[in-house]
C-alpha positions, 0 to 999 in steps of 0.5 A: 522463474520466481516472483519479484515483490513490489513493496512499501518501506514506511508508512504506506503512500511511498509511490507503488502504483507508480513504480509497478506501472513503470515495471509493468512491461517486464512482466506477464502478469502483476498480482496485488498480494494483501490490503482493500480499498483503503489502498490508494495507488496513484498513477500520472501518465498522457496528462491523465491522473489516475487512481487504483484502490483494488485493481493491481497497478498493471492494469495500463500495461497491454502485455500482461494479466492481473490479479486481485489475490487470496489475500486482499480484501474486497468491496464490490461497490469499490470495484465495480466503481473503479472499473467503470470509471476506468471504462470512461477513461477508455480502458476496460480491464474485464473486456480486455481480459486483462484482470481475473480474482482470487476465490479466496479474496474475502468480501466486505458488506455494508456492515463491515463498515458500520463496525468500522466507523463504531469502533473507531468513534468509540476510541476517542483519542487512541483511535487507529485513524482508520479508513473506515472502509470496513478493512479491520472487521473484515480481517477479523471475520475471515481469522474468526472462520466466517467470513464470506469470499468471492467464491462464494458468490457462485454458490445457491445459497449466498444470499443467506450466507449473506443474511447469516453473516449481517445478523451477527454484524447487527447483534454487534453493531446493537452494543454500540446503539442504534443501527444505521439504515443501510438498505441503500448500500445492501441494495447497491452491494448486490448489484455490485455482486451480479458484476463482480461475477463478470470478472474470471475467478481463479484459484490464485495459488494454482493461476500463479504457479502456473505462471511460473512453471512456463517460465512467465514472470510474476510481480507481486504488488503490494500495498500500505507499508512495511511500517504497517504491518500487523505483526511488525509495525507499530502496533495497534497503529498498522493496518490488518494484513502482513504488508511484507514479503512475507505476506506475498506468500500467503497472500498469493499461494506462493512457497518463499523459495519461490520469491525472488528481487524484492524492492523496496520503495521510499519516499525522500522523506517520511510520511504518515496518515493517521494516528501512531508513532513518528519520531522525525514528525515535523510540526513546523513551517518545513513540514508543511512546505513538505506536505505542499510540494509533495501533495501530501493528502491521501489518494483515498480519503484526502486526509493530510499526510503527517511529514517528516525527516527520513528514518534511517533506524525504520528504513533498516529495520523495514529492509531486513524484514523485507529481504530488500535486494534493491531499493526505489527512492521516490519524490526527491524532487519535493526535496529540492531547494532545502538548504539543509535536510536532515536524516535520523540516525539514531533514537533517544530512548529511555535514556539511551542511544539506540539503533532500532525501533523499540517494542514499546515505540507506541507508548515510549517516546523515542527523540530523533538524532538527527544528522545534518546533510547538504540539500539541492536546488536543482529542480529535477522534474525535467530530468531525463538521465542519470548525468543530470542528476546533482551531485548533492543529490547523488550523495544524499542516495548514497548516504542512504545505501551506506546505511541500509547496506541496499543499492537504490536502483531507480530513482523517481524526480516526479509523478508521471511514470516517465520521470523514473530514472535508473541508477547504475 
């Protein structure tokens, strides 16, 4: 057996949470692989909205078991929250046995956020546009060898682990000018902490290969967008984890002969939260109308999504990093109506025509080629099989395989997990 990856192809925001939900009963287990709680998976199904910032986007599934892997970041007030909220909407993970964590997930503190929120006021307008939900600092201390993780928790001396970490967070925080009271939310972290340690701890590279050597099948979830990536996004405007396939390899225990399908998820058209480059960025009535329809506002922290064109150049250059071996195109039915859409072909670029994204894309302004195509009318939100689907639309996907080189095998036309449709 062999882990298929579940991963975002632009910004962030394409709609995972929703195809894992609807992948979910194809699988024995569903293991979130990088990113915090500055992830916000949305899930619509029963008239009933939910929204997953933690726990992997199978949690709704009775067949399988999820797993918060080695490689996510984890904020117990968060998690405990979701899980309780979870528990009144009548779904209870922990008592299920439905949901077990890596020891080597890393903890954020209190701090962690406090150094968040400093260095981002501090960078005026070149700031990240980050969550501030403490996922940068955190990364940071587990690169600089001394952060705290879940494991950890069980050892006698975590509290002045704690304590030993926090005084250094304050000898930082000191530069920036007085330290924020945060007795409050220490308080509420370590009773986050006594709950955290209701959920089973696993030594996640072992609970997955095990997994796979009984022949079980395994989806790794993951979060934010290739575009995002710390190494391969546009840089510093990304997030602090490998978002792409290759992150599930880390980010899990798992050997990259060991990964299988990897699909790859894409909106319509193109979305961005936060600051960074956008080359298909639409500042008009029509980017607008974009995000309205499309309800384009962070499930997280309800910010406004950038809109935009969608970015043929990106969109190749995220399946070759990714290894995509089929693809998911989500939210075509905010496209309906649009007499004309357009895609991006090419960039123009220091006074050439290029194909791909430049190294310097953050401080040299690459202008969009834009091709014209023909839109629909169609609203499609009641669609239940492919043979409804417009034959503009049909065309306009593939439009989109012809350039990436990737079939789109699912296609989603609205929120709830039963406006999926696959593609033959």
């Amino acid at each position: 057996m062999a882990v298929d990856v579940l991963l975002g192809l632009q910004w962030g925001d394409e709609g995972k949470g929703k195809i894992v939900d609807v992948l979910s009963p194809k699988y024995d287990l569903i293991a979130r692989f990088q990113g915090g709680p500055n992830a916000g998976h949305t899930l619509e199904f029963d008239n009933q909205k939910y929204v997953l910032n933690t726990i992997p986007s199978g949690i709704f599934n009775e067949r399988n078991m999820n797993l918060i892997g080695n490689g996510v970041v984890v904020d117990p007030i968060i998690l405990r929250r979701e899980l309780e909220t979870l528990k009144k909407s009548g779904f209870d993970p922990v008592a299920a046995k439905k949901l077990v964590i890596a020891k080597k997930a890393h903890l954020i503190l209190p701090t962690h956020q406090l150094l968040d929120a400093a260095s981002e006021s501090k960078m005026g307008e070149g700031k990240i546009g980050s969550t501030l939900k403490g996922i940068g600092p955190t990364y940071m201390d587990k690169t600089g060898r001394n952060g705290l993780r879940v494991g950890d928790t069980l050892l006698p001396d975590f509290t002045e682990r704690y304590h030993k970490l926090v005084n250094k967070h304050k000898s930082i925080l000191s530069h920036y000018g007085e330290i924020p009271d945060f007795s409050e939310k220490e308080q509420a972290f370590f009773e986050a902490i006594e709950y955290l340690k209701s959920i089973p701890q696993v030594d996640s590279e072992h609970f997955v290969n095990q997994y796979l050597s009984e022949g079980k099948s395994v989806l790794a979830e993951g979060a934010q967008g290739t575009l995002l990536d710390v190494d391969f996004g546009s840089y510093p405007f990304v997030t602090s984890s490998n978002t792409t396939t290759a992150g599930a390899c880390t980010g899990l225990g798992v050997a990259p002969s060991r990964i299988g399908s990897v699909i790859g998820i894409f909106k319509a058209y193109c979305t961005r939260v936060g600051g960074g480059p956008f080359p298909t960025e639409l500042f008009d009535e029509t980017g607008e109308q974009l995000r309205q329809i499309g309800r384009e506002f962070g499930a997280t922290t309800g910010r406004p999504r950038r809109c935009g064109w969608i970015d043929i150049p990106a969109l190749k250059y995220a399946v070759m990093l990714n290894g995509v071996t089929e693809l998911v195109m989500t939210k075509a039915d905010v496209m309906s109506g649009f007499e004309k859409i357009y895609a991006c072909t090419h960039y123009k670029y220091n006074g050439e025509v290029i194909d791909y994204m430049p190294y310097d894309i953050c401080t040299v302004k690459a202008e969009p080629v834009l091709e014209e195509i023909e839109g629909w009318n169609e609203d499609l939100t009641g669609i239940k099989t492919i043979g409804e689907v417009p034959e503009k639309l049909m065309n306009y996907v593939r439009y989109i395989e012809s350039k990436v080189g990737v079939p789109v095998r699912y296609l989603s036309v609205g929120p709830d997990r039963i406006q999926t449709l696959i593609l033959d």
